[in-house]
C-alpha positions as a printed NumPy array, in Angstrom:
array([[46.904, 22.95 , 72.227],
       [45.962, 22.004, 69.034],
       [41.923, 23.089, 67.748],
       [40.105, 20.478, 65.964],
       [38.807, 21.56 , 62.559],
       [35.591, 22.07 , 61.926],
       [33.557, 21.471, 58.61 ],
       [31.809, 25.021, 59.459],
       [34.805, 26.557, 59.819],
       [36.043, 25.442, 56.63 ],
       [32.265, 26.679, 54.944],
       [33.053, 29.98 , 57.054],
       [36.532, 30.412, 54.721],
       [35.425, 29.108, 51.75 ],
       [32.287, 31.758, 52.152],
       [34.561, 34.991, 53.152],
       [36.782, 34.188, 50.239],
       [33.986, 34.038, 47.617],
       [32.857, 36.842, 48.34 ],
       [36.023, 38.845, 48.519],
       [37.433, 37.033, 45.339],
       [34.148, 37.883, 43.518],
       [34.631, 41.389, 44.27 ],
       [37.848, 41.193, 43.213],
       [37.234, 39.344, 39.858],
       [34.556, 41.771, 39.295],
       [37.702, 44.949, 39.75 ],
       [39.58 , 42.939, 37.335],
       [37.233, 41.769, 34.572],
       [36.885, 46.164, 34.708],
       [40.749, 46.579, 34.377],
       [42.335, 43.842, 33.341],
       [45.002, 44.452, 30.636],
       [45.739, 42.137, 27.627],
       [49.101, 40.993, 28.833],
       [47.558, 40.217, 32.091],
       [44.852, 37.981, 30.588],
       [47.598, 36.012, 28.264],
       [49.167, 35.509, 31.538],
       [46.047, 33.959, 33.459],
       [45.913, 31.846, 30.259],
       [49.028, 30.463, 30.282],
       [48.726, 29.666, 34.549],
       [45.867, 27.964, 33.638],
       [47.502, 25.638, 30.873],
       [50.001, 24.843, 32.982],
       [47.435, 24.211, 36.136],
       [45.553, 21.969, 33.735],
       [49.058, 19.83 , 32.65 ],
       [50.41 , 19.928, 36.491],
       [46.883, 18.138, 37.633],
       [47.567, 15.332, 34.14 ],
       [50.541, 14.882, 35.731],
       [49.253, 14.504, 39.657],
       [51.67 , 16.93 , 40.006],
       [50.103, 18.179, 43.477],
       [52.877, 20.797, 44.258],
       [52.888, 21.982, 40.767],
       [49.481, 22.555, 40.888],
       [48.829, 24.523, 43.992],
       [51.831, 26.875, 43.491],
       [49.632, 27.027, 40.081],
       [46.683, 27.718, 41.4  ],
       [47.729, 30.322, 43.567],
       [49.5  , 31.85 , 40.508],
       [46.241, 31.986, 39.157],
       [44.219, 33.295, 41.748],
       [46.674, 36.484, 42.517],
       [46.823, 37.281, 38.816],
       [43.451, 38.466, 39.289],
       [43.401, 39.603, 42.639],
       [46.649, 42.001, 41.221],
       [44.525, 42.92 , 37.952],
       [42.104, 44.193, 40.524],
       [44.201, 46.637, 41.603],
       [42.305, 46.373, 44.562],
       [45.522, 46.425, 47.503],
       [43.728, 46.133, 50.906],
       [41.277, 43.449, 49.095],
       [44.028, 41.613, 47.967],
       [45.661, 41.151, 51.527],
       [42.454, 40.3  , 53.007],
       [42.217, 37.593, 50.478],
       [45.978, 36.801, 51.416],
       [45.082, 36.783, 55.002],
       [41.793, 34.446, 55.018],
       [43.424, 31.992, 52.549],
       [46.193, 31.171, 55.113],
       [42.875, 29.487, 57.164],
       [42.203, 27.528, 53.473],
       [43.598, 23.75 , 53.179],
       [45.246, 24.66 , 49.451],
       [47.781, 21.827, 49.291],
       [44.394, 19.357, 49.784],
       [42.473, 20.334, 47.157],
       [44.506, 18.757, 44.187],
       [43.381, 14.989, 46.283],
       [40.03 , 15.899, 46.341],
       [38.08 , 13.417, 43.948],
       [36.461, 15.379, 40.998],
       [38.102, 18.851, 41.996],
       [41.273, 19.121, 39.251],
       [37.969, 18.87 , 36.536],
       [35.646, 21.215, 38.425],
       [38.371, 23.36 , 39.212],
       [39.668, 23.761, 35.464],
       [36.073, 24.111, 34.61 ],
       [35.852, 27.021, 36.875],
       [38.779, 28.608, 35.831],
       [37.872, 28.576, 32.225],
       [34.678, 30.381, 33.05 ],
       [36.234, 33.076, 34.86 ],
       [39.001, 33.658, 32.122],
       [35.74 , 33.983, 29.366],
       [34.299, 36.527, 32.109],
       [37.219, 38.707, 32.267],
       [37.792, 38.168, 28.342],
       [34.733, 39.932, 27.907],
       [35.483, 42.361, 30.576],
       [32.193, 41.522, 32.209],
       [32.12 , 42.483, 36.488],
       [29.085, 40.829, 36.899],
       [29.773, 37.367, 35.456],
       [33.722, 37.015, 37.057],
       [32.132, 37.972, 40.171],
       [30.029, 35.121, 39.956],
       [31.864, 32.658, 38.334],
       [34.806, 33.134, 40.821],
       [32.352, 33.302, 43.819],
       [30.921, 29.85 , 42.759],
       [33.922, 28.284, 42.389],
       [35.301, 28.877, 45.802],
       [31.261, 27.848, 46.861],
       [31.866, 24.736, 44.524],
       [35.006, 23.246, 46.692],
       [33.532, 23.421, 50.316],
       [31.513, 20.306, 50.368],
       [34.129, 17.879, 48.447],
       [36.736, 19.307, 51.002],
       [34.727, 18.86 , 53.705],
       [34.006, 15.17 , 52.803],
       [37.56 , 14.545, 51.498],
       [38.946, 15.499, 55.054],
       [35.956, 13.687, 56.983],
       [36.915, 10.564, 55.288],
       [40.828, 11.246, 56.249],
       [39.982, 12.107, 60.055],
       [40.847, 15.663, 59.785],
       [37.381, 17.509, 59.918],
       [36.275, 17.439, 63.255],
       [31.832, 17.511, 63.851],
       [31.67 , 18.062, 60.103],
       [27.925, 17.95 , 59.044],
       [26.912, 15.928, 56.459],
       [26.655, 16.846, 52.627],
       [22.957, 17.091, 53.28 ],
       [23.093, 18.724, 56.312],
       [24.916, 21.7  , 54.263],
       [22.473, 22.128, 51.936]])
């Protein structure tokens, strides 16, 4: 039997993994090594040429790239599969057909690379909180208007 989907459920993710991945941006903005950082960098140029190119695949193995980089700069283990585990619940492979989320996404990104650039807790927890906060309603809509959300509330209703 298959369960329907639920736009809460998908808030319910989306709010267990910003606050896990906040607390782990916050470990890695605190150990972070140079190399490490170059390497986020570099993820993230390619992220932002895979998503010019609508290269979907590209850009979620890209994404993810990005988003373990820090969760292994954390040096945070039994965060990191926690993270692993919850994201398995998270539609990843959507997200790059989601109107407006490539931009916000890169625009998140950029703000948590400046946060752990300046090896400041505080600010990558927040920026990387926010941006798994920022994706929940466009997903939620994006899948509503495909017929795979099931009793998702409405972008008011959320707010």
């Amino acid at each position: 039997m298959v369960v329907p989907v639920a736009g809460r459920d998908l808030a319910d993710v989306s709010g267990v993994q910003a606050f896990i991945g906040g607390e782990l941006a916050a470990r890695a903005a605190t150990r972070i090594a140079d190399e490490q950082l170059g390497e986020l960098k570099a993820i993230q140029a390619e992220l932002e040429d895979a998503y010019t190119r609508d290269d979907h695949g590209g850009a979620v193995r890209l994404n993810h790239e990005f988003h373990r980089g820090i969760n292994v700069a954390a040096d945070s283990p039994k965060l990191a599969q926690m993270m692993s585990q919850i994201t398995r619940y998270a539609p990843e492979s959507v997200f790059p057909t989601v109107a407006g989320w490539p931009a916000q996404s890169n625009k998140d990104h950029r703000r948590v690379l400046a946060a752990l650039a300046q090896r400041d807790p505080e600010r990558a927890r927040t920026t990387l909180s926010d941006h798994f906060m920022a994706g929940v309603a466009p997903l939620i809509d994006h899948l509503r208007e495909h017929g795979v959300v099931d009793g998702a509330t409405s972008r008011r209703q959320r707010r």
